[in-house]
C-alpha positions in Angstrom: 132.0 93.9 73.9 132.6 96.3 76.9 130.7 95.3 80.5 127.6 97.1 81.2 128.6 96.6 84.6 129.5 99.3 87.5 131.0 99.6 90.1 129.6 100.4 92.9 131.1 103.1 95.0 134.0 101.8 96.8 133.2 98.3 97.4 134.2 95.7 95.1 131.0 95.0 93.7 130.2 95.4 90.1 126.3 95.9 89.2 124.1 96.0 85.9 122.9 99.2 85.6 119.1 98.4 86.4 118.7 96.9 90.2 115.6 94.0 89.7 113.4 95.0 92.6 111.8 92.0 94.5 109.1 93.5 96.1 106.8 91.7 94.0 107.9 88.3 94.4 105.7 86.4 96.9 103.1 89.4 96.8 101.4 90.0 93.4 103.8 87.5 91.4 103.6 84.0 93.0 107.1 81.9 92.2 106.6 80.3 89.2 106.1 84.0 87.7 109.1 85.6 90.2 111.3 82.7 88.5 110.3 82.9 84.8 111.4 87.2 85.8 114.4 86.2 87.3 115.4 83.7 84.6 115.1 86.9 81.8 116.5 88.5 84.0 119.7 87.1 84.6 120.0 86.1 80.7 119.8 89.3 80.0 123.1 90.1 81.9 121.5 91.6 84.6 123.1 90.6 88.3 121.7 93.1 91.3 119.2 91.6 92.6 116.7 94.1 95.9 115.0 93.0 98.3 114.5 93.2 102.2 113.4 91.4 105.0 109.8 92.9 105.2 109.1 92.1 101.6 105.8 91.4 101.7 104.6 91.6 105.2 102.1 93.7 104.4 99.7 91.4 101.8 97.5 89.2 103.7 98.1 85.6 105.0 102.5 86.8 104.4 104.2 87.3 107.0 107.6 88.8 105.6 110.7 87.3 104.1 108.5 85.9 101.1 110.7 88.0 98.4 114.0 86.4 100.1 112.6 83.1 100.2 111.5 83.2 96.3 115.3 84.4 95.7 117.1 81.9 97.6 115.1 78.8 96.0 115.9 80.6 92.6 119.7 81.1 93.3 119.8 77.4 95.1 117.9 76.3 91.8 120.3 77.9 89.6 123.4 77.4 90.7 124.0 81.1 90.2 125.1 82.3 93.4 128.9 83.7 92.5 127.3 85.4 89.4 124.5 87.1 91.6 124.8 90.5 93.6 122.0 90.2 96.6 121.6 93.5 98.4 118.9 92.8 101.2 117.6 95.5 104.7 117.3 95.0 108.1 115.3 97.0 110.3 111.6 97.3 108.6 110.5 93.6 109.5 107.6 93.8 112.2 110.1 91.2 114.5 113.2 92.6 113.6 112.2 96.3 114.1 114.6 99.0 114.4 118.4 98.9 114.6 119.9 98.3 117.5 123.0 95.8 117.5 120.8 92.4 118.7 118.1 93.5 115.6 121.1 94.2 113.1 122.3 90.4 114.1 119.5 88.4 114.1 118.0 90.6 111.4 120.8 89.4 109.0 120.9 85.6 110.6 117.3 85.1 109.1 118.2 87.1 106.1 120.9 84.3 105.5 118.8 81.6 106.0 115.6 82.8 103.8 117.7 83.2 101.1 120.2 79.8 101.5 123.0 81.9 101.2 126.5 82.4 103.8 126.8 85.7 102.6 125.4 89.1 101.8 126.7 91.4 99.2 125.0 94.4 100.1 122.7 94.9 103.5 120.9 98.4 103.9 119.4 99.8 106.7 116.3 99.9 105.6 114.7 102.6 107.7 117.5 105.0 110.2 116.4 104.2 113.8 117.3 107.6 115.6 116.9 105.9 118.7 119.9 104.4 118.3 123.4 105.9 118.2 125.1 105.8 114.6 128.3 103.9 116.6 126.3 101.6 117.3 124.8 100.6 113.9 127.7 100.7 112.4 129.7 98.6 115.0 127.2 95.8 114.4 127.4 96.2 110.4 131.0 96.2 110.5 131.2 92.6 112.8 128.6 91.0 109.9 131.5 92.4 107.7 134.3 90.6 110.1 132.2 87.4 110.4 132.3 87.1 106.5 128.5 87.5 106.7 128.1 90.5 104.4 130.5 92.2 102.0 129.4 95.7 102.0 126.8 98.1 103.7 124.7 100.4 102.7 122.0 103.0 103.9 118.5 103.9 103.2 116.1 106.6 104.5 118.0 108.2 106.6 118.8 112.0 106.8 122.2 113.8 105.7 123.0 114.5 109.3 122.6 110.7 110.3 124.4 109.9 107.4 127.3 112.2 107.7 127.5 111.0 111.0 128.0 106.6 110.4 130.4 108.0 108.0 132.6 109.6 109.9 132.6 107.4 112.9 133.6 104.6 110.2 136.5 106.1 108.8 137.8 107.4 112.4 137.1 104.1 113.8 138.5 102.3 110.7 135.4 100.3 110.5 133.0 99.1 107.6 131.2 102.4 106.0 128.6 102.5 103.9 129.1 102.7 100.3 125.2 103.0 98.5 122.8 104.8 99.3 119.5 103.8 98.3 116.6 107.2 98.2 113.6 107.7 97.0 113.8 109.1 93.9 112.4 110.2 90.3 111.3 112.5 88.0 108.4 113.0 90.2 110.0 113.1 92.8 113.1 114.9 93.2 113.3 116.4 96.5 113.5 113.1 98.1 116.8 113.4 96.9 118.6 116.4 95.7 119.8 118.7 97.9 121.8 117.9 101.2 121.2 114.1 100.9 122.6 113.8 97.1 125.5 116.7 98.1 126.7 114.5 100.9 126.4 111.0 99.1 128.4 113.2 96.0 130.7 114.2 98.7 131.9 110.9 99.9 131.4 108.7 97.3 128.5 107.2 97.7 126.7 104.6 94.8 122.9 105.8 94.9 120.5 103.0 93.7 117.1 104.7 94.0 114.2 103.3 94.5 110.4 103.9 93.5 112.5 104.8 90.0 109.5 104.7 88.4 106.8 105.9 90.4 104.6 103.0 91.3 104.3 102.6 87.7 103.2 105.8 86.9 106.4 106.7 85.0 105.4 103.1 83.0 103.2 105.8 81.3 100.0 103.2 81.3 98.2 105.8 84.2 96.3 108.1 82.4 93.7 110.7 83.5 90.5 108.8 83.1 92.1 105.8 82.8 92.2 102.9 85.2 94.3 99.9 85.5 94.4 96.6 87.5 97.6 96.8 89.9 97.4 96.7 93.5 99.4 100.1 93.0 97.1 101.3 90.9 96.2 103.8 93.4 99.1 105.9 94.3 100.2 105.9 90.7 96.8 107.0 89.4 96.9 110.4 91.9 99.9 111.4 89.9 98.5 111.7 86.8 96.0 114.3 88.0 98.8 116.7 89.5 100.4 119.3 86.6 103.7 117.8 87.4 102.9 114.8 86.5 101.2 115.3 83.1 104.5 117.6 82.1 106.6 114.9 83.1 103.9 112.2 80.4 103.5 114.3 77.9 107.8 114.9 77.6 108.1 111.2 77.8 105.9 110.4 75.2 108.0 112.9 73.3 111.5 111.5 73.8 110.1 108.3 73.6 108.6 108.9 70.7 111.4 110.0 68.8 113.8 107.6 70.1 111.6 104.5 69.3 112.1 103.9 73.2 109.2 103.0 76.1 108.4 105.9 79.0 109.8 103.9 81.3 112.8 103.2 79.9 113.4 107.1 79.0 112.0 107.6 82.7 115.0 105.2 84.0 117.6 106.6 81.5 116.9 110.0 82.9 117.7 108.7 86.1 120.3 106.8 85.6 122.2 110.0 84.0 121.6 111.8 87.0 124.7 112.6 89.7 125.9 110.0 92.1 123.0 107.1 90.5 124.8 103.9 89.5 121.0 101.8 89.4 118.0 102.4 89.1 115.6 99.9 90.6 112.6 98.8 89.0 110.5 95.8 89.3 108.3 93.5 87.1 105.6 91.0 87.8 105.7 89.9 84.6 108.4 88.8 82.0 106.8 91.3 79.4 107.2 94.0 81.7 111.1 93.4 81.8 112.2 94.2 77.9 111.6 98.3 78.9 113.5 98.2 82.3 116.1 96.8 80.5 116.4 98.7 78.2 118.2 101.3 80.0 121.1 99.9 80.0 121.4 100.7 76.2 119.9 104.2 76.3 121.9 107.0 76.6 120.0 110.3 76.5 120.9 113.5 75.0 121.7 116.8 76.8 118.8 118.4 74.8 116.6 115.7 75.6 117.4 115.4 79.4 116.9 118.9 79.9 113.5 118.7 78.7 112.6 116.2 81.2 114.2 118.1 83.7 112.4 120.9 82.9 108.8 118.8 82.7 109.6 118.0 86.1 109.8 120.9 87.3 106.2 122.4 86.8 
């Protein structure tokens, strides 16, 4: 049976083709759930695991790191490590805000020890920091590389220029460059991506692994004009489904997935995971029966008659 693994960009790291996004763990799954969805998880082959130092700073009574700490007592639990792709951000964490060298550091120091780990795989920048010169970002990425800390680096909201710019002072320095990208990206939204951003990760080789790849949920196709729904994104996701875009975009999911005996969301991810440059989506789940569709993907390959219908749904 062939690997459903990738690889991603030029680093040595091979991925499943859906990233398991830990947002949720410590926020509105507790651990005993964020295990039970790690364990299906992992049995299911899957081994790219997303999270970030901030995760979930926001909920009350957290106070960040929750979604790291959940992962490391899981891996430590496990015995998994070796089998286990841990991609992790610096720069989003109210203490460890912005990028400057001493952030990048200590950023990754707490990272290590949150999730029990001496290494790494893949450390975004969460958030660019324009404050701070590209050489120096990547100078202090490239000595966590050195130190054995992290294996590869990777990017996240940050604009073509910016990005253009690490990359080029990393291959003329002959330092660590980035080699993912991870933007905002669906079939809702598609301008957070395509255009400069996708031209210059296409350009050089970049891995994208988008996030928000399904909307909040919305691409879930459970928000429905009229319709409400207990999620504490329940809001943002809901607003969609009033715009025209949005019920274009339902209405030719519940088509293709009607015909292929699929979910929305797993047409929704198969759509973007055909799309230029994307190696994995992300997508989370709070609960282990949300995980059979996000899974899914990895077995669905769409049609060119069916993805140019949901292209064209999204563009209304």
């Amino acid at each position: 049976m062939t690997s459903p693994l990738r690889p991603l960009g030029s680093s040595d790291l091979r991925v499943f083709p859906l990233a398991l996004g830990g947002n949720v763990f410590g926020w509105s799954a507790d651990e005993r759930q964020s295990f039970a969805v790690l364990d299906a998880y992992a049995a299911a082959g899957g081994n790219f695991l997303d999270t970030a130092d901030v995760y979930s700073e926001w909920a009350e009574g957290n106070e960040g790191g929750e979604s790291e700490t959940i992962i490391g007592r899981w891996l430590a639990s496990r015995g998994n490590r070796s089998d286990i792709v841990v991609a992790t951000k610096v720069g989003g964490h109210s203490r460890f805000k912005g990028l400057s060298a001493p952030v990048i550091k200590a950023g990754a120091e707490e990272s290590l020890r949150r999730l029990a780990t001496d290494h790494i795989d893949l450390y975004y920048t969460h958030f660019d920091d324009e404050s701070v010169p590209v050489e120096e970002i990547v100078t202090a990425l490239d000595q966590l590389v050195k130190e054995g800390k992290v294996r590869a680096v990777a990017a996240s909201n940050i604009s073509p220029e910016r990005l253009r710019a690490s990359l080029d002072f990393a291959e003329a320095e002959g330092l660590a460059r980035y080699v993912a990208l991870q933007p905002h990206y669906n079939l809702v939204s598609r301008d957070t991506y395509e255009g400069p951003l996708l031209d210059t990760a296409a350009d050089t080789g970049l891995a994208a692994v988008p996030y928000f790849g399904l909307a909040a949920g919305f691409l879930t196709g459970k928000y429905r004009p009229g319709r409400t729904v207990e999620s504490v994104r329940a809001q943002g996701a809901a607003a969609l489904a009033g715009t025209a875009r949005g019920q274009a975009v339902l209405a030719a999911l519940d088509e293709v997935a009607g015909e292929r005996g699929a979910e929305p969301a797993t047409v929704a991810l198969a759509w973007l995971a055909s799309r230029p440059t994307v190696v994995a989506p992300i997508a989370s789940a709070r609960t282990v029966e949300q995980l059979p569709a996000l899974l899914a993907v990895a077995g669905l390959t769409l049609t060119d008659g069916e993805l140019a219908r949901l292209t064209a749904a999204s563009e209304v």
